[in-house]
ZAMARGU-4260 file (C-alpha; in steps of 0.2 Angstrom, whole numbers, plus 5000, padded with zeros to 4 digits):
<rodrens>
0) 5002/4869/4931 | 5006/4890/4934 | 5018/4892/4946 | 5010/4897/4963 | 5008/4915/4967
5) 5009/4922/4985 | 4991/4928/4990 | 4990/4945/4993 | 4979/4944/5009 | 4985/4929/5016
10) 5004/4928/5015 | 5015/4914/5018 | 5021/4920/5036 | 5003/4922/5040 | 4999/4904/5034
15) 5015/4899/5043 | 5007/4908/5059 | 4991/4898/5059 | 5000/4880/5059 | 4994/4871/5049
20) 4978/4877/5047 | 4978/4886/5028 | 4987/4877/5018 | 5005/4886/5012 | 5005/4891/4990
25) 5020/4883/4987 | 5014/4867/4992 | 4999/4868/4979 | 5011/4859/4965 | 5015/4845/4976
30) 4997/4842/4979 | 4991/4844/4960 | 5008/4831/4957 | 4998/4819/4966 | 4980/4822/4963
35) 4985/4816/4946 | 4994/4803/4952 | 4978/4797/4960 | 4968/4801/4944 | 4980/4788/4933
40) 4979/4776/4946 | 4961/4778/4948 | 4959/4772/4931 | 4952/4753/4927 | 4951/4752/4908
45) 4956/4770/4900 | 4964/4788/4902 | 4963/4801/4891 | 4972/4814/4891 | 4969/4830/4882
50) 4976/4849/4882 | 4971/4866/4873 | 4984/4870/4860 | 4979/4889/4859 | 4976/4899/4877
55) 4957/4905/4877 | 4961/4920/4886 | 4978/4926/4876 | 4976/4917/4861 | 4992/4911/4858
60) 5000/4894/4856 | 4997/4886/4873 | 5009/4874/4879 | 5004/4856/4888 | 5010/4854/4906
65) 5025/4842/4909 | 5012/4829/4917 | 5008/4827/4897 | 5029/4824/4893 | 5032/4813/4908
70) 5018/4801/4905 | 5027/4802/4886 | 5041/4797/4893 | 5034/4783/4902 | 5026/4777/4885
75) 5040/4781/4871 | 5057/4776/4884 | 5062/4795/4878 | 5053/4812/4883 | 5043/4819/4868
80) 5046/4838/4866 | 5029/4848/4860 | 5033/4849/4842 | 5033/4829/4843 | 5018/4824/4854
85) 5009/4813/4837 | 5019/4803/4840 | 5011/4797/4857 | 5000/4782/4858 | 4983/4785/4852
90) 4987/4802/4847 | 4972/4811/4841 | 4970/4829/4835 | 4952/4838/4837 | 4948/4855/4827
95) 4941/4868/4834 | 4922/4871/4832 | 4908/4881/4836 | 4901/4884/4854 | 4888/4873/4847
100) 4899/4859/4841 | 4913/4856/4852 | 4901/4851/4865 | 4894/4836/4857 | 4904/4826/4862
105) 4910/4832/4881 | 4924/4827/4890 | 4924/4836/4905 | 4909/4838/4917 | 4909/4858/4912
110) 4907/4853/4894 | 4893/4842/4898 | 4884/4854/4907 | 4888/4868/4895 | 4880/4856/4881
115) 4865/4854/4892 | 4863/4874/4894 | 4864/4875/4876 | 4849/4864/4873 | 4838/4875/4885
120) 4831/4892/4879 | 4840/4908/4884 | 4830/4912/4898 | 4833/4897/4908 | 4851/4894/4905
125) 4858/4906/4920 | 4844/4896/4932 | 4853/4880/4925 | 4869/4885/4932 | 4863/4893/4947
130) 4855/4877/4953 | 4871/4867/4948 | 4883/4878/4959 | 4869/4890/4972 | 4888/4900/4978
135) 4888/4905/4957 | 4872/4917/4960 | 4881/4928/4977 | 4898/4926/4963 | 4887/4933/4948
140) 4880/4949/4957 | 4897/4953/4964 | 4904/4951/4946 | 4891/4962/4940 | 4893/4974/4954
145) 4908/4977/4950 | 4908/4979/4930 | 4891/4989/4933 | 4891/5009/4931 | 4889/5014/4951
150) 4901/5010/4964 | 4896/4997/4977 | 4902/4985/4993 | 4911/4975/4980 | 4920/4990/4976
155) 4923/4997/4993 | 4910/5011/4995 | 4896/5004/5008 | 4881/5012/5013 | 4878/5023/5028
160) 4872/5017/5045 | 4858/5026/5056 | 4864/5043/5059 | 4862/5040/5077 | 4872/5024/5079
165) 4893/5024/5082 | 4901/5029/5066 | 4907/5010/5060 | 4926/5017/5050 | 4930/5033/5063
170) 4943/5026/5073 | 4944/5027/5092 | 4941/5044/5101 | 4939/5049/5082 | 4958/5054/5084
175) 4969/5056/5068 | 4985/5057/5061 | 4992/5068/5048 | 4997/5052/5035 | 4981/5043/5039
180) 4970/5058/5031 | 4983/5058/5019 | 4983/5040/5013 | 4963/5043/5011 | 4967/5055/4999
185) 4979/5046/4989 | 4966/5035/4988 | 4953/5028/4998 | 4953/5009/4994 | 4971/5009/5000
190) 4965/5018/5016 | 4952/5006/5019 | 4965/4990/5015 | 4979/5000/5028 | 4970/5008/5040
195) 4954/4998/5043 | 4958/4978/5038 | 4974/4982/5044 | 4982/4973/5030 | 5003/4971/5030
200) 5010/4973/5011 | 5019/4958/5004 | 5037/4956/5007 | 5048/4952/4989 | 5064/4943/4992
205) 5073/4959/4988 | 5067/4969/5002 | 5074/4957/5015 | 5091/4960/5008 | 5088/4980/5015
210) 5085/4984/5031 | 5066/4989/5034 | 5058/5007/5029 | 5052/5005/5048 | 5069/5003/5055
215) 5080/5016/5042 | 5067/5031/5049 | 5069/5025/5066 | 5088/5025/5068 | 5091/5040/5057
220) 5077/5048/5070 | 5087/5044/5086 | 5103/5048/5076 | 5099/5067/5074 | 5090/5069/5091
225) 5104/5062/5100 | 5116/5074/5090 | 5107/5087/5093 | 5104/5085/5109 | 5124/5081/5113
230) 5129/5095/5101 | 5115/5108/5113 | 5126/5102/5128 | 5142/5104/5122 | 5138/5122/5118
235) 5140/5119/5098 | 5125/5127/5091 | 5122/5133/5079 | 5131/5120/5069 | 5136/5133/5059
240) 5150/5139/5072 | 5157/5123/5074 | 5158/5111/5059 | 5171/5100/5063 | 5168/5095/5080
245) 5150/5096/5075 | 5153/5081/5062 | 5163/5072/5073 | 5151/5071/5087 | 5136/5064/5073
250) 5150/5050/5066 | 5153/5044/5084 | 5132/5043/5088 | 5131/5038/5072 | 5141/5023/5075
255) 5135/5019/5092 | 5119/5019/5086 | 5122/5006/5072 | 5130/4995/5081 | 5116/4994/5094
260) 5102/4989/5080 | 5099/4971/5084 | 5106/4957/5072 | 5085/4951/5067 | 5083/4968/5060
265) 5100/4970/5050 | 5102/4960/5031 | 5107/4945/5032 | 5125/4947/5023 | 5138/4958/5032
270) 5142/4966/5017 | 5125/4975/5012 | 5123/4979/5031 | 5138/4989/5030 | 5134/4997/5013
275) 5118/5003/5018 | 5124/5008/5033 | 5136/5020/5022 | 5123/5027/5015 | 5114/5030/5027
280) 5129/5041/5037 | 5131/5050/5020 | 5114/5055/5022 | 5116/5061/5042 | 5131/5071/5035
285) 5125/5079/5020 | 5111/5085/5031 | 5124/5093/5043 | 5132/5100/5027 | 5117/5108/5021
290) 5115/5117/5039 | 5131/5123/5039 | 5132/5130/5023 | 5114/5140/5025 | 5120/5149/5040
295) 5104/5154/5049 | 5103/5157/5065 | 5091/5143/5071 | 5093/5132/5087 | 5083/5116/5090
300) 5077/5115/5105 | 5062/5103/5107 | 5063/5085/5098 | 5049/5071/5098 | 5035/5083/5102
305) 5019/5073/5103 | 5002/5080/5103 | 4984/5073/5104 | 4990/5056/5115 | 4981/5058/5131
310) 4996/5046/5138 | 5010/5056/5134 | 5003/5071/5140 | 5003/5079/5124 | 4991/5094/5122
315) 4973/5089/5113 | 4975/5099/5094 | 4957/5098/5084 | 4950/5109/5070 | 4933/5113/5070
320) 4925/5109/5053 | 4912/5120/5041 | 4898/5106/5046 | 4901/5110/5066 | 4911/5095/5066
325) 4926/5094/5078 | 4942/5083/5069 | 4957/5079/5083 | 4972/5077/5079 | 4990/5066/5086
330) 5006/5065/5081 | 5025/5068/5086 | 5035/5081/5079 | 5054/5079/5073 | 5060/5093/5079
335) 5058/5113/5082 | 5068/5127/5080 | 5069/5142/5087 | 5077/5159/5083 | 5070/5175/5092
340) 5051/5172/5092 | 5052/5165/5075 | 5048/5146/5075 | 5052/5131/5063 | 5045/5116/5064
345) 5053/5103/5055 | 5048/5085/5050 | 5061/5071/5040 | 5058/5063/5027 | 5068/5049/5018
350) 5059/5047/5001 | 5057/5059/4987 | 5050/5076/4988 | 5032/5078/4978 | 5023/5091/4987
355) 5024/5109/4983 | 5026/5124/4994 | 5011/5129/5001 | 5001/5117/4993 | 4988/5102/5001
360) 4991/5094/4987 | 4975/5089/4984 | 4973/5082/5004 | 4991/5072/5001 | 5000/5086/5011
365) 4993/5089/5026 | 5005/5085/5039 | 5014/5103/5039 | 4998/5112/5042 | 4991/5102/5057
370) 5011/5104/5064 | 5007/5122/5063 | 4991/5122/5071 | 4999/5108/5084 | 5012/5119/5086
375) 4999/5133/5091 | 4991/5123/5104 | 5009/5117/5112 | 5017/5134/5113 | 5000/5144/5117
380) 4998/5156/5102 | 4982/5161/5096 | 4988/5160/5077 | 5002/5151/5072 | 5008/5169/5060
385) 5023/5168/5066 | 5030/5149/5062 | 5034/5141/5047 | 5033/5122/5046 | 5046/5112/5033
390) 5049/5094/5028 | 5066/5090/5024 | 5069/5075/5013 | 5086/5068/5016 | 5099/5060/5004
395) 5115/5055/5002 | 5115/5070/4987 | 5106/5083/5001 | 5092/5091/5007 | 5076/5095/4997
400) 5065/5103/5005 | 5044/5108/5005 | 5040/5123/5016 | 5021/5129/5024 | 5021/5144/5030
405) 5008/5153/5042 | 5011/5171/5035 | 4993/5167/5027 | 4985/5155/5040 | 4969/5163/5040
410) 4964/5159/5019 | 4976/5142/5024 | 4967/5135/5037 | 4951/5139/5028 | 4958/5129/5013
415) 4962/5115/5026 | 4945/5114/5034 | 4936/5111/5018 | 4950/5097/5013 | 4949/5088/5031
420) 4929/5088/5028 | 4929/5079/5013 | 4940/5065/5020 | 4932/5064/5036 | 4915/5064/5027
425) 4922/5050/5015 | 4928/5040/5030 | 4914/5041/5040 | 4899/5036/5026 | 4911/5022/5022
430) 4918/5028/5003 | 4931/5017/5000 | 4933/5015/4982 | 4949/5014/4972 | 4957/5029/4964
435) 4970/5021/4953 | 4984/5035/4947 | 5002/5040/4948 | 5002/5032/4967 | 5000/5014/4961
440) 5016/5014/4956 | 5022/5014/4976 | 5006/5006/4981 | 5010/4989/4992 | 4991/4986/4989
445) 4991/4984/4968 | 4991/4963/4968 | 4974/4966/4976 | 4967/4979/4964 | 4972/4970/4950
450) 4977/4976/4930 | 4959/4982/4927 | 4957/4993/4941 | 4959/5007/4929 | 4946/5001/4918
455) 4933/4999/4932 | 4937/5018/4939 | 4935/5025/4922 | 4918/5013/4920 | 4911/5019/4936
460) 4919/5039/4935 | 4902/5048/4932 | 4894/5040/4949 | 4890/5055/4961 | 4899/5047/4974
465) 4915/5052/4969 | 4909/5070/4968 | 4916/5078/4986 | 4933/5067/4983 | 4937/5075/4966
470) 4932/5092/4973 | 4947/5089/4983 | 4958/5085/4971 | 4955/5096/4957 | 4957/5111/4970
475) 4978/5105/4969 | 4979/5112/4951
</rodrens>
């Protein structure tokens, strides 16, 4: 039997959470061990065993199940390898032949009823099978659905409700943030698997050697607010004008702060808690390395800023759309700088940089311009001409960063209207469907898409549907 592989949308913790209810994976070769222990004991005169020596689907030689070797074993006193099951008792090889022919003389209950749709004329072999097994007939017209030239449910793209009812995939208050809109235009599918079905990705043993992505961005987001904070009251900005005391104060919160993360989130061995740790202190310091060295003139002086949640107080930020359609926005922002009137607002990043300046990149960088136009709306400007918005994306080597600027906010927020509509029109009429491309490689989705997922997008590329969505995305290049 194949070895028992975790199922992407119901895990082994979830199973674990249901008690009992859903059987757990790795139990499944235990069970088959003892349905055919049953089987061979069911048996009053005969059992035949039999096995495919070439794998239908690879074709290659296909090796028999150790069921096969034990029950040699049981026979000959000694365990038979593969290159020596003749010698079993009763040994018999059968050739391969036609369709026709190797159904003469069924062994199995799907031979015998293969045989039977052979005898019938072509036309009445499918109603065979779909009054053997009635669930085969929902089962055939989602497999054709989803080899067919037009995207459907089966795919992920579902149909449009009455205009006049509640929108069914708009989330509550029709409120969104900055990544949400970007995951949709990394692809839809995953958006929909995420957002909407709220599904968790699956855990490999590795990751729960490393501490969480959930917990790193946390820490190392209290890590710089509280030094920046301490380093505001002791009179030590710009950092520029202080750089040792500076770096002493983020070691010592740095510290603290490690030593307060709870044992459940840390790894398991004290060793790769502390070396991660390491890491993650080079990265604070190379960050405060990199301000030093550029010299500017900048103070932060608000942290956290959060905008669009009713309960934080934070001011409402929407854009009105080219259709009349009003898209709100919520968030919190890292941090903000000031120097003079000029404004920065910054936002921290722990993983690679892809975007470029200025770019939506296609809908997958959107954050830095709804900042700015947050930022507008929190400070009281009527355009936000005067502010700049960065990402910095933080390693132990330094600090890349990607910068939006609002020198040209007018042609800008023009540009973002028209890539918000698209999404928020995609959302709304339920499109869904996968976009399989460079982002697989990250995705936590990709078990559930499958290895043909490429296949089925390139099948299915010339449907309208996907019109407005590669609009989007031919506008990054």
């Amino acid at each position: 039997p194949a070895p028992a592989k975790p199922d992407p949308l119901l895990p082994e913790t979830e199973r674990l959470a249901l008690s009992g209810k859903l059987p757990l994976r790795r139990h499944k070769l235990a069970q088959e061990a003892l349905r055919f222990i049953l089987a061979l004991g069911g048996a009053t005169k005969k059992v035949v065993l039999s096995w495919p020596r070439v794998s239908a689907a690879a074709g290659r030689e296909q090796l028999p199940s150790f069921y096969l070797s034990r029950c040699g074993e049981a026979l000959c006193a000694a365990r038979p390898g593969h290159d020596q099951l003749f010698r079993l008792p009763g040994y018999r090889y059968i050739a391969a032949l036609s369709e026709r022919g190797s159904v003469m003389e069924p062994v199995t209950a799907a031979e015998y009823d293969l045989g039977c749709s052979l005898s019938l004329p072509p036309g009445q072999r499918l109603p065979y099978f779909r009054a053997l097994a009635p669930v085969l007939s929902s089962l055939l017209s989602a497999d054709a659905a989803r080899f067919g030239r037009l995207w459907s449910a089966h795919d992920g793209v579902f149909s449009r409700r009455d205009p006049g009812e509640t929108p069914l995939f708009l989330p509550d208050r029709t409120a969104f943030s900055a990544t949400a809109l970007e995951d949709y235009a990394r692809c839809p599918y995953s958006y929909f698997l995420k957002r909407l079905l709220k599904l968790g990705s699956l855990e490999e043993p590795e990751e729960l050697l490393r501490i969480t992505p959930l917990t790193r961005g946390r820490l190392l987001h209290r890590i710089l607010e509280e030094f920046y904070r301490g380093a505001a009251a002791e009179g030590l900005l710009p950092v520029r004008r202080f750089p040792g005391r500076c770096r002493l104060l983020l070691q010592r919160i740095s510290h603290e702060e490690f030593a307060a993360v709870p044992p459940e989130e840390r790894p398991p061995y004290p060793l790769l808690w502390r070396l991660q740790i390491r890491v993650l202190e080079e990265t604070l310091q190379a960050l405060l390395t990199w301000e030093i060295e550029a010299e500017e003139d900048y103070i932060p002086v608000d942290f956290e800023v959060a905008f669009g949640f009713s309960r934080d107080g934070g001011a409402p930020v929407s854009l009105e759309l080219p259709s009349g359609e009003t898209v709100s926005f919520r968030g919190r922002i890292d941090r903000v700088d000031r120097s003079g009137s000029a404004v920065r607002v910054i936002d921290y990043k722990t993983g690679k940089r892809r975007a470029k300046d200025n770019s939506l990149a296609g809908g997958e960088a959107l954050q830095l311009p709804i900042y700015l136009l947050a930022a507008a709306a929190l400070y009281g400007w009527q355009k936000p001409g005067d502010a700049e918005a960065y990402s910095y994306h933080l390693s132990p080597e330094g600090v890349e960063t990607v910068l939006f600027s609002g020198d040209s906010w007018s042609q800008q927020e023009e540009l973002l209207k028209e890539a918000v509509e698209i999404i928020y029109e995609g959302i709304r009429a339920g499109r869904f469907f996968p976009y399989p491309g460079r982002n697989c490689r990250y995705c936590e989705y990709a078990a559930i898409c499958g290895p043909d997922i490429e296949r089925n997008y390139r099948l299915k590329a010339a449907d309208p549907v996907l019109d407005l969505f590669l609009r989007l995305k031919e506008s990054s290049s």
